[in-house]
Steps between C-alpha positions, in 0.01 A plus 500: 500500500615808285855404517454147442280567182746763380767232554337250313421707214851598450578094474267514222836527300522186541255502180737696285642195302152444341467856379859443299373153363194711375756734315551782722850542551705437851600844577214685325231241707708581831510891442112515411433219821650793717345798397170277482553424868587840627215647338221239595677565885420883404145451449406247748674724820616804660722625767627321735310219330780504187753514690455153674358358113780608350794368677324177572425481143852563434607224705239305310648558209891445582343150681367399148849588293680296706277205485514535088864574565524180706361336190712632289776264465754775471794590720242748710289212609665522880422845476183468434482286843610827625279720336226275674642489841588871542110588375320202718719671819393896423140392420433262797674755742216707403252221486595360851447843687167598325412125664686503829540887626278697256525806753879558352395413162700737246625549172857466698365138595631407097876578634538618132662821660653317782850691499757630201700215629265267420431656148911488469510155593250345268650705185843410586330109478360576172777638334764213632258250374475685142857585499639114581245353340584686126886427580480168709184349391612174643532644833103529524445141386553338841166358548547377842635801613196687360284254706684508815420858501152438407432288806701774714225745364205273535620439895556838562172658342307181700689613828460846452106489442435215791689815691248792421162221521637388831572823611133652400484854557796510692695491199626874352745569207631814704644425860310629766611691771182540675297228672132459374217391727455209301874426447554167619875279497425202292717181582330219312521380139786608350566690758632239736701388279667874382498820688501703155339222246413749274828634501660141419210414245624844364897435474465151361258629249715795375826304480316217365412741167827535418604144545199454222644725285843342570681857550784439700611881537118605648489130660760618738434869499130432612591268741730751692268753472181372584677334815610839637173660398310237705744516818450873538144449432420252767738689790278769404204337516569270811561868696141546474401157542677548808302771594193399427520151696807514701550201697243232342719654135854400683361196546415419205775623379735252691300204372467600143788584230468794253480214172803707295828367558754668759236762583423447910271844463544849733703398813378577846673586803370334804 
C-alpha cells in the first residue's frame, strides 16, 4: 500500500501542465514539484519506510514524464513509451512480490540496483537515442517500428508477471541453491508452455525497448547480451532445479523448451 501510494503520488506530475497554464514556469514548476515531493516523503516517513516511498515515488514520477512526453508531439514521444515501460517493469517487480512472496520482499525487489551492467546498458540506450536522434532525427520517426517494439514490451512484461503470479511464492529474484520446505516445481500456466517464462517475458521485453526507441547499435548489442546472460543464468539455475527435484525436473525438462531461442538449458549426462 506504501509503495503503491508513493507511486501514485509521484504520477501526480502528470498535473504539472496546469501549474504552467497558471503562470508558473516549466522548469521552475518541475524543480519546486520535486523538492515539494521529497520533503512531504520526509515528513510523512522514516527508515526503512523512505526508502521504499522514495524510489517508488521516483518511478511515479519518471511514469508521469513519459506519459506528458508521450503527449508531447515531439521527436521524444517513443521515448516517452520508454520512460513508461522501464518504470511500470521496476515498480510492478516490487508490487508483484509484496503480493505473491512477501517473505523476500526487499528494497532489491525494485531491480533499480540490479547489476553495473544493467546500469551500463540502459545509459548506453539513452545516449544512442539522444545522440541519433539530434543528428538523424528521421531515424526515430519510424512509427511502426516504435510500435512493434511496444507490443514486444507489452508481451514480455504480460509473460513475465503471469510467470511470478503463477509461480506464487516459489518465485525469487536470486537463484536458490537450497531447497525450502515449501519449495514446490510448478508446471502449469505458463509454465507448461516455457521452462524459464520469466526469463523469455524478460528478453523480449528488454530487446523490445530498444526496438521502441529504434536504436539499432543497442538493438543488437542488447540482444547478444541479454541472450548470453540468460543461457548462463538458466544452466545455473536448472543445476539446482536438478537438485532439488531430480527425476520428476528431467522430466519436465524433456517435455518443455527453455522459451529463448537456441538455449536447450544445462546438459545432463545420463
Amino acid at each position: 500500500r506504501l509503495s503503491l501510494a508513493t507511486f501514485l503520488l509521484g504520477a501526480s506530475v502528470l498535473a504539472l501542465p496546469l501549474l504552467t497554464r497558471a503562470g508558473l514556469q516549466g522548469r521552475t514548476g518541475l524543480a519546486l514539484y520535486v523538492a515539494g515531493l521529497n520533503a512531504l516523503l520526509l515528513l510523512l516517513y522514516r527508515p526503512p519506510r523512505y526508502q521504499i516511498a522514495i524510489r517508488a515515488c521516483f518511478l511515479g514520477f519518471v511514469f508521469g514524464c513519459g506519459v506528458l512526453l508521450s503527449f508531447s508531439q515531439s521527436s521524444w514521444t517513443h521515448f516517452g513509451w520508454y520512460m513508461c515501460s522501464l518504470s511500470l517493469f521496476h515498480y510492478s517487480e516490487y508490487l508483484v512480490t509484496a503480493v505473491n512472496n512477501p517473505k523476500s520482499l526487499s528494497l532489491d525487489s525494485f531491480l533499480l540496483n540490479h547489476s553495473l551492467e544493467y546500469t551500463v546498458a540502459a545509459l548506453s540506450s539513452w545516449i544512442e537515442f539522444t545522440l541519433e536522434n539530434i543528428f538523424w532525427p528521421e531515424l526515430k520517426q519510424i512509427t511502426w517500428l516504435s510500435i512493434t517494439g511496444l507490443l514486444m514490451v507489452v508481451f514480455g512484461e504480460c509473460l513475465r508477471k503471469a510467470a511470478m503470479f503463477t509461480a506464487g511464492s516459489n518465485f525469487n529474484h536470486v537463484v536458490q541453491n537450497e531447497k525450502s520446505d515449501t519449495h514446490t516445481l510448478v508446471t502449469s500456466g505458463v509454465y507448461a508452455w516455457f521452462r524459464h517464462p520469466s526469463y523469455v517475458g524478460w528478453f523480449y521485453w528488454s530487446i523490445g525497448t530498444q526496438v521502441m526507441l529504434c536504436n539499432p547499435i543497442c538493438g543488437i548489442g542488447y540482444a547478444l547480451t541479454v541472450w548470453r546472460f540468460f543461457r548462463d543464468r538458466i544452466e545455473e539455475e536448472e543445476i539446482s532445479l536438478i537438485h532439488f527435484f531430480g527425476e520428476e525436473y528431467l522430466e519436465y525438462k524433456k517435455r518443455v523448451p527453455t522459451g529463448l531461442p537456441f538455449i536447450k538449458g544445462v546438459k545432463v549426462d545420463l
